[in-house]
PQR file with spaces between the fields and no chain letter, atoms N, CA, C, O and H, PARSE charges and radii, in Angstrom:
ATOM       1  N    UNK     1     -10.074  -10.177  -24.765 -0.4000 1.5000
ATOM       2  CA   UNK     1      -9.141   -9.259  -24.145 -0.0000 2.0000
ATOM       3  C    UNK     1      -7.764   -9.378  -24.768  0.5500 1.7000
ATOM       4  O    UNK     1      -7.415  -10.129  -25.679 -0.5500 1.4000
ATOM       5  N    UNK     2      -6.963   -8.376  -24.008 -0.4000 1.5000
ATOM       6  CA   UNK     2      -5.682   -8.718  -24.975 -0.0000 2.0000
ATOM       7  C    UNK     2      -4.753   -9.740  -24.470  0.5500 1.7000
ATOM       8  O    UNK     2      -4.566   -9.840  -23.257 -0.5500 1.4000
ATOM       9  H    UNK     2      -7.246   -7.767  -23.268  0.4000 1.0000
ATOM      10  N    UNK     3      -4.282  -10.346  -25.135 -0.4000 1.5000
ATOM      11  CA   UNK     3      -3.551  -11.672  -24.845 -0.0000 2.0000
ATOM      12  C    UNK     3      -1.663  -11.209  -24.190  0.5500 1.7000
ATOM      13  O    UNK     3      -0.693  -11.886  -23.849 -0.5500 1.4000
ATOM      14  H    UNK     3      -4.433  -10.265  -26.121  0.4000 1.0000
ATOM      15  N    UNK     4      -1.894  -10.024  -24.277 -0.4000 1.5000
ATOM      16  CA   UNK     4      -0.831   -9.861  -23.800 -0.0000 2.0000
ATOM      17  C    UNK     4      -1.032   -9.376  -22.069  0.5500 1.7000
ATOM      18  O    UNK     4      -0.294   -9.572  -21.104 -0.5500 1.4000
ATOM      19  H    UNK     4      -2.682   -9.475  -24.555  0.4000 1.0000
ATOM      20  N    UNK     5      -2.042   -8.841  -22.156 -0.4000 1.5000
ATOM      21  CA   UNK     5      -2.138   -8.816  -20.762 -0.0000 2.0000
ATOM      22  C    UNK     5      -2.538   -9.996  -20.139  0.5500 1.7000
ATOM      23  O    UNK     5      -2.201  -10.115  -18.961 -0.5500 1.4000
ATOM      24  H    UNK     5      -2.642   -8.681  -22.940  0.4000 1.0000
ATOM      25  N    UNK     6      -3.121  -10.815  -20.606 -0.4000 1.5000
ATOM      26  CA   UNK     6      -3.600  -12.274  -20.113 -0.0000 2.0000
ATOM      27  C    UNK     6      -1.999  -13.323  -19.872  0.5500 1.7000
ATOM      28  O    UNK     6      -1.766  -14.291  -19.148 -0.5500 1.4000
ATOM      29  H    UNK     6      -3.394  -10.718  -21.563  0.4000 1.0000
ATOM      30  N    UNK     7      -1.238  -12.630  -20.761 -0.4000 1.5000
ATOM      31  CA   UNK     7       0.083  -13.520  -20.165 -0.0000 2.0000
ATOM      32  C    UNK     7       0.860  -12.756  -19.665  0.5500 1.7000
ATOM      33  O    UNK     7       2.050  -13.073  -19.665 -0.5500 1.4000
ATOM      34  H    UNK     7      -1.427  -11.844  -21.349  0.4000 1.0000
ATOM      35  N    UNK     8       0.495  -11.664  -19.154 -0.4000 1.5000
ATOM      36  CA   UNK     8       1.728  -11.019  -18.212 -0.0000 2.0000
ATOM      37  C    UNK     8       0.667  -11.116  -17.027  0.5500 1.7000
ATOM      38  O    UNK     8       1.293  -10.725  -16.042 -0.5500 1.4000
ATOM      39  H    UNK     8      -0.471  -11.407  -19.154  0.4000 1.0000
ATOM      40  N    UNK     9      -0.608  -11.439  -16.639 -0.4000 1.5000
ATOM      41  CA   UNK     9      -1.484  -11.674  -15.567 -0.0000 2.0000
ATOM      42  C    UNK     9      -1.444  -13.527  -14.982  0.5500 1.7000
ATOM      43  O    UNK     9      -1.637  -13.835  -13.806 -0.5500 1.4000
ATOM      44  H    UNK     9      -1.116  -11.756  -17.440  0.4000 1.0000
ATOM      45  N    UNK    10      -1.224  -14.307  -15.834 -0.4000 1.5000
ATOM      46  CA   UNK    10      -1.067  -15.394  -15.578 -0.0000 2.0000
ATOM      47  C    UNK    10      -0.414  -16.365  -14.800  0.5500 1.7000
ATOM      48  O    UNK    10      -1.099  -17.221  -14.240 -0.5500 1.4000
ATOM      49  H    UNK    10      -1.068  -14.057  -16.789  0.4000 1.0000
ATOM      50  N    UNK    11       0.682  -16.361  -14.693 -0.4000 1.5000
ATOM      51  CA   UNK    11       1.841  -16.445  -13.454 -0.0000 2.0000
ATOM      52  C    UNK    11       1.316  -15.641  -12.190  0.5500 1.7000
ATOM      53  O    UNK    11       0.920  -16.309  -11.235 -0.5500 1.4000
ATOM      54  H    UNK    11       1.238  -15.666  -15.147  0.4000 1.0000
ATOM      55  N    UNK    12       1.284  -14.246  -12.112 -0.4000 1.5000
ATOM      56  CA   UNK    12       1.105  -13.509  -10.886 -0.0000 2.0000
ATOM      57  C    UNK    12      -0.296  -14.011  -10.228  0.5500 1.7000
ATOM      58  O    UNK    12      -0.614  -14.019   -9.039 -0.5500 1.4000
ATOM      59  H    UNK    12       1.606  -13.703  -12.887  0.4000 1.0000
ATOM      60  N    UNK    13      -1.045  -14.434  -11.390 -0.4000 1.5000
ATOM      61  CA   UNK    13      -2.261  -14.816  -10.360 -0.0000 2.0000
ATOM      62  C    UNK    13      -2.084  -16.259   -9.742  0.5500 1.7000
ATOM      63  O    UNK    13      -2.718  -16.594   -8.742 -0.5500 1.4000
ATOM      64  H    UNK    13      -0.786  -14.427  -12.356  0.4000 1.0000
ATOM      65  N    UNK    14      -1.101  -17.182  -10.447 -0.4000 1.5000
ATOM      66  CA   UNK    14      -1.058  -18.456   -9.657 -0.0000 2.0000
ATOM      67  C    UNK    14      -0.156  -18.320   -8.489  0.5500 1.7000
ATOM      68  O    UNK    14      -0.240  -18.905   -7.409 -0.5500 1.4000
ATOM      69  H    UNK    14      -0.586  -16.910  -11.259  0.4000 1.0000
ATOM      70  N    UNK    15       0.687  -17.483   -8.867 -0.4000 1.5000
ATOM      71  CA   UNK    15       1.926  -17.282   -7.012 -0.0000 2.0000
ATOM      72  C    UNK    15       0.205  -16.542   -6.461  0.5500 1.7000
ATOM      73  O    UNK    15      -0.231  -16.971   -5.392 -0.5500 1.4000
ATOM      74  H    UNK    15       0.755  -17.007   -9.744  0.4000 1.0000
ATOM      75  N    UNK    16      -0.427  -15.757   -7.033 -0.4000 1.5000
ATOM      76  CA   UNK    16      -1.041  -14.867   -5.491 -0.0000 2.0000
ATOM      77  C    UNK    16      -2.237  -15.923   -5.437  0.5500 1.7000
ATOM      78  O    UNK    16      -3.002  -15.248   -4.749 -0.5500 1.4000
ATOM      79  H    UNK    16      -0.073  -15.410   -7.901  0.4000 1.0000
ATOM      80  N    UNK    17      -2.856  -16.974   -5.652 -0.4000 1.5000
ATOM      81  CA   UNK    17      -3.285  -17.666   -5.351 -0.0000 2.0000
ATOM      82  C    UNK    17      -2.363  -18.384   -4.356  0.5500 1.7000
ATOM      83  O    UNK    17      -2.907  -18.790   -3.329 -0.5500 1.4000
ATOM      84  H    UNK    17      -2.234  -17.523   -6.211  0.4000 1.0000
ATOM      85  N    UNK    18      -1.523  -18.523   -4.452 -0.4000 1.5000
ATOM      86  CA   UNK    18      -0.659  -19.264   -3.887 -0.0000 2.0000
ATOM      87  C    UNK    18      -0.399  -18.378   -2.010  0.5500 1.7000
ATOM      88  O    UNK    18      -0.612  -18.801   -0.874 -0.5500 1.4000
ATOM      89  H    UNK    18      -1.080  -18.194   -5.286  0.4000 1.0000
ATOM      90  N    UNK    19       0.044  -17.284   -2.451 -0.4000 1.5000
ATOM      91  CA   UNK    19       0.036  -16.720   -1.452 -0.0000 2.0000
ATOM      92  C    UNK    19      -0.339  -15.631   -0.900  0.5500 1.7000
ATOM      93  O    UNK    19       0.304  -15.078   -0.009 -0.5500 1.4000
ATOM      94  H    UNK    19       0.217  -16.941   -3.375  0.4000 1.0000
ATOM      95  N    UNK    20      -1.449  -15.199   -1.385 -0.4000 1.5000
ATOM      96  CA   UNK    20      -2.123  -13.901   -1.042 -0.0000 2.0000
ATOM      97  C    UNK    20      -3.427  -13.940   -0.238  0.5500 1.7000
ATOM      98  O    UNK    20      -4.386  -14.323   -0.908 -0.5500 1.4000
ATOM      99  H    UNK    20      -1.972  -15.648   -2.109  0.4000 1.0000
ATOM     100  N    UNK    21      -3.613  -13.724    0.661 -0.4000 1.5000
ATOM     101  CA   UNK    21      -4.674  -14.047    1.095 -0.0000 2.0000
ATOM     102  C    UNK    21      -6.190  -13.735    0.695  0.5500 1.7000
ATOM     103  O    UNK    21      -7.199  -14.398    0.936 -0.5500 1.4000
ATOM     104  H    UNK    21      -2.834  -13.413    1.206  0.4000 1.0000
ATOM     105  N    UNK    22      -6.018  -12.285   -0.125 -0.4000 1.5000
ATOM     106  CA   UNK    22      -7.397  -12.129   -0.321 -0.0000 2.0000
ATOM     107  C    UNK    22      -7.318  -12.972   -1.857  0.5500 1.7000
ATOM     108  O    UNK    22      -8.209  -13.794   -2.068 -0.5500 1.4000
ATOM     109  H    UNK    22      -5.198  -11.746   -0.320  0.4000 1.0000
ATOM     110  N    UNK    23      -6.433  -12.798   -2.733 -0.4000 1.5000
ATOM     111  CA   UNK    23      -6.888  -14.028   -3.918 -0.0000 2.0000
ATOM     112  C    UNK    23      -6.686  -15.346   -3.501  0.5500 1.7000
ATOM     113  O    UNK    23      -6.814  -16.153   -4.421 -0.5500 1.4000
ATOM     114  H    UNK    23      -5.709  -12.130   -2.561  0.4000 1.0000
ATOM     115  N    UNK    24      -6.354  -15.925   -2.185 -0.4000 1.5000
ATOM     116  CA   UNK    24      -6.635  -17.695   -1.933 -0.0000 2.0000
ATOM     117  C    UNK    24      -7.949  -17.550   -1.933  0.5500 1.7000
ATOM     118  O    UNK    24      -8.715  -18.137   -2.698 -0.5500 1.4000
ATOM     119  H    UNK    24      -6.250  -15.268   -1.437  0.4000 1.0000
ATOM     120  N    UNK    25      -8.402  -16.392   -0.673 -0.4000 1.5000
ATOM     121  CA   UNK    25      -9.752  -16.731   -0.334 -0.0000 2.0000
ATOM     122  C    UNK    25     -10.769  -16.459   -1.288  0.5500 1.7000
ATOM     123  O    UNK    25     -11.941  -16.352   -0.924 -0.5500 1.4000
ATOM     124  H    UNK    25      -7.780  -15.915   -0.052  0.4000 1.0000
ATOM     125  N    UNK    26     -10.450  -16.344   -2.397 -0.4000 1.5000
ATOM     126  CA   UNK    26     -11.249  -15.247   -3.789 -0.0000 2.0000
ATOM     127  C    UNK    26     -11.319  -16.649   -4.185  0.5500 1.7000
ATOM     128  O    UNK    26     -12.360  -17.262   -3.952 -0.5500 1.4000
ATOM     129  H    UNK    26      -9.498  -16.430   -2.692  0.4000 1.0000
ATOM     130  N    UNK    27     -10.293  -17.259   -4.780 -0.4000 1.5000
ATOM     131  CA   UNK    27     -10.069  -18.358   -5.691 -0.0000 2.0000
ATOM     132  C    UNK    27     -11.041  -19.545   -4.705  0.5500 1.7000
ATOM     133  O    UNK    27     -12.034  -20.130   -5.137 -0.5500 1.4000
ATOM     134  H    UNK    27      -9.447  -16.761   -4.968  0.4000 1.0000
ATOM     135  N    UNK    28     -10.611  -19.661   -3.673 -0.4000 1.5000
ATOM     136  CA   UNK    28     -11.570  -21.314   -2.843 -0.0000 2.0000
ATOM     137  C    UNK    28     -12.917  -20.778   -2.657  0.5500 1.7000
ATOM     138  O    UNK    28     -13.587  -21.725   -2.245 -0.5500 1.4000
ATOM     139  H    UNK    28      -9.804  -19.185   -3.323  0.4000 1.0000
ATOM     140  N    UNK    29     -13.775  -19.562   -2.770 -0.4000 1.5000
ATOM     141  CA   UNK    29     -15.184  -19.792   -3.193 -0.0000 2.0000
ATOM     142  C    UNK    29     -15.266  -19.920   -3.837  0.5500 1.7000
ATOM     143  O    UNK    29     -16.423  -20.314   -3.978 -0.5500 1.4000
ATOM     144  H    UNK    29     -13.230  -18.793   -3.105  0.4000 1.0000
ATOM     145  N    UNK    30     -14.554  -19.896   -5.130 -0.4000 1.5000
ATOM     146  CA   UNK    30     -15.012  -20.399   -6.537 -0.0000 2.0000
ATOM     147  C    UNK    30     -14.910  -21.893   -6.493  0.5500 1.7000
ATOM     148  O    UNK    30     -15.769  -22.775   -6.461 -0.5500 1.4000
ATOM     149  H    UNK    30     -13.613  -19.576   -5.015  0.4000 1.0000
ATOM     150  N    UNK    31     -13.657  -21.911   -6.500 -0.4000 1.5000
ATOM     151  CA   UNK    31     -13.657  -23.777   -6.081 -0.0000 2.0000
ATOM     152  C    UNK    31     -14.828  -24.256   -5.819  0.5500 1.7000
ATOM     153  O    UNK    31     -15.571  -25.034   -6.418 -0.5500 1.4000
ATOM     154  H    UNK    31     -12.960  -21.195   -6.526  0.4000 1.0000
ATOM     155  N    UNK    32     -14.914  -23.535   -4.581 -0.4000 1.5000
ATOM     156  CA   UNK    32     -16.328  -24.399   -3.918 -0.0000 2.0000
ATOM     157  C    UNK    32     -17.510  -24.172   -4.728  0.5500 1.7000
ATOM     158  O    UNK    32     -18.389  -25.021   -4.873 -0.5500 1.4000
ATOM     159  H    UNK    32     -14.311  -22.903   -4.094  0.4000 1.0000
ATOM     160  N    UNK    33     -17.522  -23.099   -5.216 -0.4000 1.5000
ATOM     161  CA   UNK    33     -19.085  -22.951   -6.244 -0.0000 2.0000
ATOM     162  C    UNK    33     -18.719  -23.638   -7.434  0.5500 1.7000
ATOM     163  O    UNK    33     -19.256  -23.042   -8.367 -0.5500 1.4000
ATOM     164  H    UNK    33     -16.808  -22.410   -5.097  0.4000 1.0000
ATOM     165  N    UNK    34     -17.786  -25.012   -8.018 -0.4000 1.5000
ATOM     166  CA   UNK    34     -17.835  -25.667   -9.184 -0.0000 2.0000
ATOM     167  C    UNK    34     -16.939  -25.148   -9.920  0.5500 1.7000
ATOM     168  O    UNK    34     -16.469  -25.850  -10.816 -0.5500 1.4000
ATOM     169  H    UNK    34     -17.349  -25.496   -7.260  0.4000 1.0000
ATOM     170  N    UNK    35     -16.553  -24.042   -9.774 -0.4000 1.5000
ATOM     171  CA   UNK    35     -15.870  -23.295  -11.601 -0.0000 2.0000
ATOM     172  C    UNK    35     -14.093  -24.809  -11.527  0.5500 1.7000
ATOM     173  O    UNK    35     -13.650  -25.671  -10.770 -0.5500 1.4000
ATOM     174  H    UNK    35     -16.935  -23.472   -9.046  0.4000 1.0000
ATOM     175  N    UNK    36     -13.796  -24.208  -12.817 -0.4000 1.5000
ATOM     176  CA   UNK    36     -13.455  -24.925  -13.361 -0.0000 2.0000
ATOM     177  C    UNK    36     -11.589  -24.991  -12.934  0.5500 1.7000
ATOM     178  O    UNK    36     -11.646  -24.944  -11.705 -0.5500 1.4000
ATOM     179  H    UNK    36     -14.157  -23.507  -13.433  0.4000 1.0000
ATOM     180  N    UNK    37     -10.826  -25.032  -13.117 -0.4000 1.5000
ATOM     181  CA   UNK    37      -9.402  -24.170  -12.561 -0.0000 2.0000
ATOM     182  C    UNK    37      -8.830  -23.649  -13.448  0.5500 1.7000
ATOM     183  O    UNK    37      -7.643  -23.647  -13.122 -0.5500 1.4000
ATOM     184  H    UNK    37     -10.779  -25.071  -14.115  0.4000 1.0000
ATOM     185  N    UNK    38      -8.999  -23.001  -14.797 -0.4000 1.5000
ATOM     186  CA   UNK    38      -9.087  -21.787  -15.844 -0.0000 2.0000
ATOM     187  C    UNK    38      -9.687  -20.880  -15.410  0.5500 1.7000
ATOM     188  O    UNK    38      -9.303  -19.721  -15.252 -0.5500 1.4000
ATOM     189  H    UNK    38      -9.963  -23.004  -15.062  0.4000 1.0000
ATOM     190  N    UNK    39     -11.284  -21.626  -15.047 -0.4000 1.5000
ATOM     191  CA   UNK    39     -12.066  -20.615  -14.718 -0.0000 2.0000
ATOM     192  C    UNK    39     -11.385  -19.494  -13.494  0.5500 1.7000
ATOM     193  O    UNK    39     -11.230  -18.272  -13.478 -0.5500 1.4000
ATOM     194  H    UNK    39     -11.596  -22.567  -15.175  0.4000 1.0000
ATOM     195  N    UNK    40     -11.162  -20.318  -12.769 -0.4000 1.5000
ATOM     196  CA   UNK    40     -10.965  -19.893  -11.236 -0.0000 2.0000
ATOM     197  C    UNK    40      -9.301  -19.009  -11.567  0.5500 1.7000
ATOM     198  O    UNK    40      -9.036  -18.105  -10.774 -0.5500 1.4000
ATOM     199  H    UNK    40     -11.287  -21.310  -12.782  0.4000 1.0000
ATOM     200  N    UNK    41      -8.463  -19.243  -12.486 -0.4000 1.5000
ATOM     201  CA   UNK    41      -7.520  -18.494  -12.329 -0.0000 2.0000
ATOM     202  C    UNK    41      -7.694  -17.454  -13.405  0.5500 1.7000
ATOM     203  O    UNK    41      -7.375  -16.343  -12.982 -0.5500 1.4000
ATOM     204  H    UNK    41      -8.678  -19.977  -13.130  0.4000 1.0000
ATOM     205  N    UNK    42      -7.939  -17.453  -14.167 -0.4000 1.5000
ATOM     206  CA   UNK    42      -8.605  -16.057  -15.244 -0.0000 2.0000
ATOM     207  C    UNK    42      -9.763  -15.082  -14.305  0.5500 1.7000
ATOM     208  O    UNK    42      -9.601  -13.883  -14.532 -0.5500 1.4000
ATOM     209  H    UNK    42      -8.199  -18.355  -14.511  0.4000 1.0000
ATOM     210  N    UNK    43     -10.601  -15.306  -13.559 -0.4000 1.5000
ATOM     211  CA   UNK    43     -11.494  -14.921  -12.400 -0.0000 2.0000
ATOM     212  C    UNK    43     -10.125  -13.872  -11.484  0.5500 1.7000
ATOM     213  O    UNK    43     -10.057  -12.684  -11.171 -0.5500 1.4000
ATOM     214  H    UNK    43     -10.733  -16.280  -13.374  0.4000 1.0000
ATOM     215  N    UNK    44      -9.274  -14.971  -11.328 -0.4000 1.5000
ATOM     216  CA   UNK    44      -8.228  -14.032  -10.300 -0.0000 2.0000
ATOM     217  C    UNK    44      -7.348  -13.202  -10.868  0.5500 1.7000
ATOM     218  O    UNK    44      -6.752  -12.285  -10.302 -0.5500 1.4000
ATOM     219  H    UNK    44      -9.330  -15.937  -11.582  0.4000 1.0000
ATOM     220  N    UNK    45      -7.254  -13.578  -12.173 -0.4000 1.5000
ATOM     221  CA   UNK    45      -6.602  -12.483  -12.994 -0.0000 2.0000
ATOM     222  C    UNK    45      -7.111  -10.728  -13.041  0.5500 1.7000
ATOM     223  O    UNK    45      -6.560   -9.634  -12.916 -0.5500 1.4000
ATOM     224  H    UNK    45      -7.738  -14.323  -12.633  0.4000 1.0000
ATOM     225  N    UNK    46      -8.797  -11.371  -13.357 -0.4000 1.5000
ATOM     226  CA   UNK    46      -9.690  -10.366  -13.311 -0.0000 2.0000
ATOM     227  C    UNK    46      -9.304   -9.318  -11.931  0.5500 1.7000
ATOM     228  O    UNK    46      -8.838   -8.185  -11.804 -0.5500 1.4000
ATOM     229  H    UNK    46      -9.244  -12.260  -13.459  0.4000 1.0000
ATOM     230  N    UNK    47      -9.738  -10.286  -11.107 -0.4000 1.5000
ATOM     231  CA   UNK    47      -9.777   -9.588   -9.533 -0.0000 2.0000
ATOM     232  C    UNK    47      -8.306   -8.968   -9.483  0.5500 1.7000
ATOM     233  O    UNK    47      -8.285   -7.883   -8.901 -0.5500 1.4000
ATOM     234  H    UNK    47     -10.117  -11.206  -11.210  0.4000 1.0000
ATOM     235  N    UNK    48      -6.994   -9.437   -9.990 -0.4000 1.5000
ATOM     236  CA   UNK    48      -5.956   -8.478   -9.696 -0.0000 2.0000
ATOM     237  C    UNK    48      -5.846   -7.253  -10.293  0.5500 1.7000
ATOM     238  O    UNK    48      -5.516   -6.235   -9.686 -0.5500 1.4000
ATOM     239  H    UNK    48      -7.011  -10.318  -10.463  0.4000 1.0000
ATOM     240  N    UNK    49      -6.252   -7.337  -12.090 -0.4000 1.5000
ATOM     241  CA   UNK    49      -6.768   -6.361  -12.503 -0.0000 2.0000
ATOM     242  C    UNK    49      -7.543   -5.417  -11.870  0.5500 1.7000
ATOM     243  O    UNK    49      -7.133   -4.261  -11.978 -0.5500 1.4000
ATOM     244  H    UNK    49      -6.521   -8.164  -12.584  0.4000 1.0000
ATOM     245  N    UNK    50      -8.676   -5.613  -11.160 -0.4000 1.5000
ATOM     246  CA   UNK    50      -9.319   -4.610  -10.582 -0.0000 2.0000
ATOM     247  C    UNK    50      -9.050   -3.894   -8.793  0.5500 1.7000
ATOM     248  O    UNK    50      -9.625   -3.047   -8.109 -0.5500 1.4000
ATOM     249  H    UNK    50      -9.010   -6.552  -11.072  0.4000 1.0000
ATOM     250  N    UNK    51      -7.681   -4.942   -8.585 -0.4000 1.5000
ATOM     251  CA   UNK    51      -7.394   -4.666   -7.424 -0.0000 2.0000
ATOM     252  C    UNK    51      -5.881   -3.347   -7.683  0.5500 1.7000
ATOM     253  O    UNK    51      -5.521   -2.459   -6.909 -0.5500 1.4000
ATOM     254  H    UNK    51      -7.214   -5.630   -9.140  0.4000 1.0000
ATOM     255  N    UNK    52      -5.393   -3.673   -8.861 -0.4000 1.5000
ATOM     256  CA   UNK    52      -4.671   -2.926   -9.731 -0.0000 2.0000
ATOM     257  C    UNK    52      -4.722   -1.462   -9.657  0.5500 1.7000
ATOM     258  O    UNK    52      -4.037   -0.622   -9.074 -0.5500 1.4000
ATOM     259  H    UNK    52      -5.685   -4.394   -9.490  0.4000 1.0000
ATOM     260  N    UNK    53      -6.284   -1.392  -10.833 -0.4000 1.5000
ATOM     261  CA   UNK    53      -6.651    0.010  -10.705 -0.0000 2.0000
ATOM     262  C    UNK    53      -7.249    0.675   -9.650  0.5500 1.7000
ATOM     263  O    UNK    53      -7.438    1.888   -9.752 -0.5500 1.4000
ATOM     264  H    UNK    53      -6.841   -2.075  -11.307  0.4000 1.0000
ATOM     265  N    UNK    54      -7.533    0.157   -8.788 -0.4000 1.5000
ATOM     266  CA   UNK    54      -7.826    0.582   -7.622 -0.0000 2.0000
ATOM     267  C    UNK    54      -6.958    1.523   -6.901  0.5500 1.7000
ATOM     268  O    UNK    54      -7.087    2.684   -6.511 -0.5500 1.4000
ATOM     269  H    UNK    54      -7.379   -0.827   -8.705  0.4000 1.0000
ATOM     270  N    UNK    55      -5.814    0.427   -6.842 -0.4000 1.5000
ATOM     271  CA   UNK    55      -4.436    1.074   -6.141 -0.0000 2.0000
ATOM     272  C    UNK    55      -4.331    2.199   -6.671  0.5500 1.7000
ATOM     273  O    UNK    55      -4.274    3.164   -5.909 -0.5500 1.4000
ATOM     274  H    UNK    55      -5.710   -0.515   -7.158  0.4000 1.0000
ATOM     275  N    UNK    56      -4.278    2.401   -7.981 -0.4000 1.5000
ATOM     276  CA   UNK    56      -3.440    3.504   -8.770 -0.0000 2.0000
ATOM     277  C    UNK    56      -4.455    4.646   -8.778  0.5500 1.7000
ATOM     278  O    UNK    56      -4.009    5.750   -8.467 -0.5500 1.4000
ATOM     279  H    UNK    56      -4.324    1.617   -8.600  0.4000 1.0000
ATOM     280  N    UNK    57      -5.808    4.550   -9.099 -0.4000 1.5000
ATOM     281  CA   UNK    57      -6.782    5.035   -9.090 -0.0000 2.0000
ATOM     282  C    UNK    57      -6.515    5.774   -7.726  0.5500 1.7000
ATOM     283  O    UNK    57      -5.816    6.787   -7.700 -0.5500 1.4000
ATOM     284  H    UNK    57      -6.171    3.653   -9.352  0.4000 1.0000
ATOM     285  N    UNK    58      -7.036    5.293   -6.698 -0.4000 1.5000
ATOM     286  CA   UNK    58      -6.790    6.277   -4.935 -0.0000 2.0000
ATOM     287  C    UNK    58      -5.661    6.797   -4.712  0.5500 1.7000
ATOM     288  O    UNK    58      -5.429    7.725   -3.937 -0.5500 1.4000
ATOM     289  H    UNK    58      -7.604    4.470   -6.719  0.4000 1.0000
ATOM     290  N    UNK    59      -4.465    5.882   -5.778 -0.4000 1.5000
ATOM     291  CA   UNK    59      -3.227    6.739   -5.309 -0.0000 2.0000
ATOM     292  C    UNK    59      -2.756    6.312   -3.499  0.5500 1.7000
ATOM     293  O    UNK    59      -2.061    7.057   -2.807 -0.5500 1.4000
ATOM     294  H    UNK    59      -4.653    5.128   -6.408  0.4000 1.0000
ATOM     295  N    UNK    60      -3.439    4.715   -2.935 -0.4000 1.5000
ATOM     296  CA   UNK    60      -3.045    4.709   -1.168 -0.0000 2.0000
ATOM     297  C    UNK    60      -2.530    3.316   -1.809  0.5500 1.7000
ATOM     298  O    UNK    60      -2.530    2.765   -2.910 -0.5500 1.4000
ATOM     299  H    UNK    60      -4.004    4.111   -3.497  0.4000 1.0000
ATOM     300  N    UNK    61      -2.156    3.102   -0.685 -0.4000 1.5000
ATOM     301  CA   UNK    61      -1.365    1.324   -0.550 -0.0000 2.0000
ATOM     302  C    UNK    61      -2.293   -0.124   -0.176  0.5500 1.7000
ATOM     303  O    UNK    61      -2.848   -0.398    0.889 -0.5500 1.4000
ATOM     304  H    UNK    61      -2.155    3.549    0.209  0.4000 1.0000
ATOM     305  N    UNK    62      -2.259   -0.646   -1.008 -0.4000 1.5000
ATOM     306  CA   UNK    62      -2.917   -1.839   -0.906 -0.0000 2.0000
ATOM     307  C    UNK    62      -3.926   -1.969    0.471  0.5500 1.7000
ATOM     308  O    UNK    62      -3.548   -1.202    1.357 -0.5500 1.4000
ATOM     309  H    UNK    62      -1.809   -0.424   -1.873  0.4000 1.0000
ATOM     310  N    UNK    63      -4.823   -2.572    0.744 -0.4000 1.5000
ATOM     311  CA   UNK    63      -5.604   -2.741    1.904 -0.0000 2.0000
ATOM     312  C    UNK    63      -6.523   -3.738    1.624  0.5500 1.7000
ATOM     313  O    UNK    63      -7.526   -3.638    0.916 -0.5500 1.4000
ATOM     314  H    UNK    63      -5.130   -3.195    0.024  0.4000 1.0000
ATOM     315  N    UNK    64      -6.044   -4.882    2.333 -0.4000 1.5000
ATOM     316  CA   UNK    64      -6.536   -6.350    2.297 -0.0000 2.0000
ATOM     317  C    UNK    64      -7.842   -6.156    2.715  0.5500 1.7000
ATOM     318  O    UNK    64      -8.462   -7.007    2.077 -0.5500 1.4000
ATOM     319  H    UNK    64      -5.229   -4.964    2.908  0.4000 1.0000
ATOM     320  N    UNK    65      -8.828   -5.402    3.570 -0.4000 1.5000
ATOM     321  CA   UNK    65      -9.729   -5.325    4.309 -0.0000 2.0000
ATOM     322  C    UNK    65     -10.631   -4.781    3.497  0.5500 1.7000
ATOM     323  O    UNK    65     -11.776   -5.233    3.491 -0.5500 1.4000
ATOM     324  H    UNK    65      -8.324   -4.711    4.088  0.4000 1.0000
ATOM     325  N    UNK    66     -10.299   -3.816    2.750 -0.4000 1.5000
ATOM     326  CA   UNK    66     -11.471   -3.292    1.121 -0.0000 2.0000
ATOM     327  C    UNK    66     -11.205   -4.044    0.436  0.5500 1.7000
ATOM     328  O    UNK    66     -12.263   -4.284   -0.147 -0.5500 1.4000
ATOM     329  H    UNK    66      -9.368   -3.449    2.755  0.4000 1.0000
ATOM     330  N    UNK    67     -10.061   -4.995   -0.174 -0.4000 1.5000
ATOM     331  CA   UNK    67     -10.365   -6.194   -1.348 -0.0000 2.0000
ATOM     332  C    UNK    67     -11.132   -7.294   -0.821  0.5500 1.7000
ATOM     333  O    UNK    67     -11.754   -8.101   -1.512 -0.5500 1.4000
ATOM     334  H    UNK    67      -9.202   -4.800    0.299  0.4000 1.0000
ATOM     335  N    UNK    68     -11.030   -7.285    0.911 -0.4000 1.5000
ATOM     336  CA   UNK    68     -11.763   -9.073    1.268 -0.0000 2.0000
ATOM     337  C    UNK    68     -13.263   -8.318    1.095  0.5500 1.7000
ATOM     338  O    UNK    68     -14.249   -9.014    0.850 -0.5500 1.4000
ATOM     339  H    UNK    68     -10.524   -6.629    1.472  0.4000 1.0000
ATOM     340  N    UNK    69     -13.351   -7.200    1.202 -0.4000 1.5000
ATOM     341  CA   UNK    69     -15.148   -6.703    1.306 -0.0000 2.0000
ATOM     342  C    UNK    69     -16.086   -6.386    0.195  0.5500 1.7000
ATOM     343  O    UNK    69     -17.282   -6.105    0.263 -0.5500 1.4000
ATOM     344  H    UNK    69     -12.550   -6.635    1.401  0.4000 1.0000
ATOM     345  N    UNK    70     -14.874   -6.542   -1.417 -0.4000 1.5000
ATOM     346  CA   UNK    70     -15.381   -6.510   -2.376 -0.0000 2.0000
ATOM     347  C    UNK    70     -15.806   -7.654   -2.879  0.5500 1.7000
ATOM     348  O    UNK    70     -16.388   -7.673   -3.964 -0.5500 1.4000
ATOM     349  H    UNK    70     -13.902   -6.770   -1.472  0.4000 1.0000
């Protein structure tokens, strides 16, 4: 992928690990299933990425309740 998006995704996924609820709770099943903590924060990178286009895609405002159900 491109490395530039991988370092403008990098930071944002450790604060929203930090404080987001649907990427804590994204990130501690991985934990718990073994992955690695690269693994587990490139994984959440992913997931913001796709929580991203989502937003922009529907054109509505974030909704914790369709990202915890994906």
């Amino acid at each position: 992928g491109s490395s530039r998006l991988r370092g403008g995704l990098y930071m944002p996924a450790i604060v929203g690990i930090q404080h987001n609820e649907v990427l804590s709770e994204f990130a501690k099943r991985l934990k718990a299933n073994g992955k690695a903590p690269k693994q587990v924060i490139c994984a959440v990178m992913r997931k913001m990425l796709h929580l991203i286009y989502g937003v922009l895609k529907s054109n509505k405002p974030f909704d914790p309740g369709i990202a915890l159900a994906a």
